[in-house]
N, C-alpha and C positions, 0 to 999 in steps of 0.2 A: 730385848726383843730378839726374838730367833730370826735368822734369816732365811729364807725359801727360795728354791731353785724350780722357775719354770724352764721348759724348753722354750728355746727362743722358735722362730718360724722360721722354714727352710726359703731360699731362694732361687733355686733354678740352676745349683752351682755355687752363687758367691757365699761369700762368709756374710751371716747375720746375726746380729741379737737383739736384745730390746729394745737401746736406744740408739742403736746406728746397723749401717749396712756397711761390706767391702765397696758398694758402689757411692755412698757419701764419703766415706775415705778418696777414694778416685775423684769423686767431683771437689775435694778438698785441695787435694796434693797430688791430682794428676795422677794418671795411671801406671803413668813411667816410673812415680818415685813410690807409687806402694807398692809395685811388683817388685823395683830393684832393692826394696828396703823387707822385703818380703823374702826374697829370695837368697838365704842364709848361704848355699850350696854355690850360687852363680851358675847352675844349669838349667834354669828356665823352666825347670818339674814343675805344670800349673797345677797337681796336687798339693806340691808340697807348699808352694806360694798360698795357695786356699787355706790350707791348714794355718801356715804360719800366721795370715790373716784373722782368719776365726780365735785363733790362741790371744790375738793382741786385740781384738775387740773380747772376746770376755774376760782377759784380766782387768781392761780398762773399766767397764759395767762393773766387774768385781769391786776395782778400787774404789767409782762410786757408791756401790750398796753399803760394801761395808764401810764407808765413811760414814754414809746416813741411817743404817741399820740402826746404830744405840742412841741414834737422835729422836727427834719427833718424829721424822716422815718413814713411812711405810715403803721398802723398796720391795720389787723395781719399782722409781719412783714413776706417779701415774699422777694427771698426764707429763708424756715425753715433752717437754717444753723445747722451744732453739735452747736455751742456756743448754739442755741436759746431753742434747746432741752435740753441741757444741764439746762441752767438757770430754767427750767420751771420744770425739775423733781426734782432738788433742791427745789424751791421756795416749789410744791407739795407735795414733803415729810413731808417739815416741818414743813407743815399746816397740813396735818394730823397728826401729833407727836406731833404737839400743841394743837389741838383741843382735842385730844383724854383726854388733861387735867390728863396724871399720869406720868410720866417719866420709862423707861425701867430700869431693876436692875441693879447698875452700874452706871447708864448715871449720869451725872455731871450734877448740874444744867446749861441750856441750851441749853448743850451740842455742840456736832460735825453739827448737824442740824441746828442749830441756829445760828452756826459760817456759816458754808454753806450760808443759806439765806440771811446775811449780807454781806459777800463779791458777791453774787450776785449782790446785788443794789451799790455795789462801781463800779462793772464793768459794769455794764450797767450804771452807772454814766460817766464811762471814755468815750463810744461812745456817749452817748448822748450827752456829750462838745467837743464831738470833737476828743480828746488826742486819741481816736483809731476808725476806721475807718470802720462802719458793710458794710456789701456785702446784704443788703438791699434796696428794692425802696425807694426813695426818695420820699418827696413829690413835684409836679410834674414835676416828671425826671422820670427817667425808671432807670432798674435794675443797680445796678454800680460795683457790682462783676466780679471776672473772670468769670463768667457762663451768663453773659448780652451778647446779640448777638449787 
């Protein structure tokens, strides 16, 4: 199955894409840590924190399509479910907590972030084989959720 690149929808400023915004990032993990986990430089540039944003939600959406692109379901998967939000401000964060390259005072190596991001791709492993079961289009089939008319 090829995969396909829409543009996401612009927001006013913040970084967006299909299955998440900079501002569920924020309502996730607070403003303070996606700007400081954003802010690669430590100058405060709210370009460059937008960008850095934008880069770590679409590799996140990335790493979901292409997990699900050679499976059954049709990416971007539709509809956006909590699970798919969820998986993609995990994935999100801890691309930016890793890029930023210092760990926060305290954090363990790896840390809660990088446990997050791994059991991400076990579950998205589980529907991908099958063992559970997404409320996403098929490839082609139409929607299989309870919200499919």
């Amino acid at each position: 199955m090829a995969l396909t690149f829409q543009m996401p929808p612009t927001d006013g400023g913040m970084a967006v894409g299909h299955y998440i915004s900079q501002q569920g990032l924020e309502h996730t993990y607070g403003s303070e840590n996606v700007s400081k986990w954003a802010d690669r430089d430590n100058d405060g540039d709210a370009s460059k924190i937008r960008t850095n944003v934008q880069a770590a939600i679409d590799w996140a959406e990335a790493e979901i399509d292409g997990a699900f692109g050679p499976s059954m379901y049709e990416v971007p998967l539709r509809p956006v479910t909590p699970t798919v939000t969820d998986w993609a401000r995990r994935l999100a964060a801890w691309h930016l907590y890793r890029a930023r390259g210092m760990p926060d005072e305290g954090d363990a190596p790896g840390g809660k972030l990088a446990a997050d991001a791994r059991a991400v791709r076990v579950e998205m492993g589980r529907y991908i084989s099958g063992v559970a079961r997404g409320e996403w289009t098929r490839s082609g089939d139409h929607a299989t959720g309870p919200d499919a008319a």
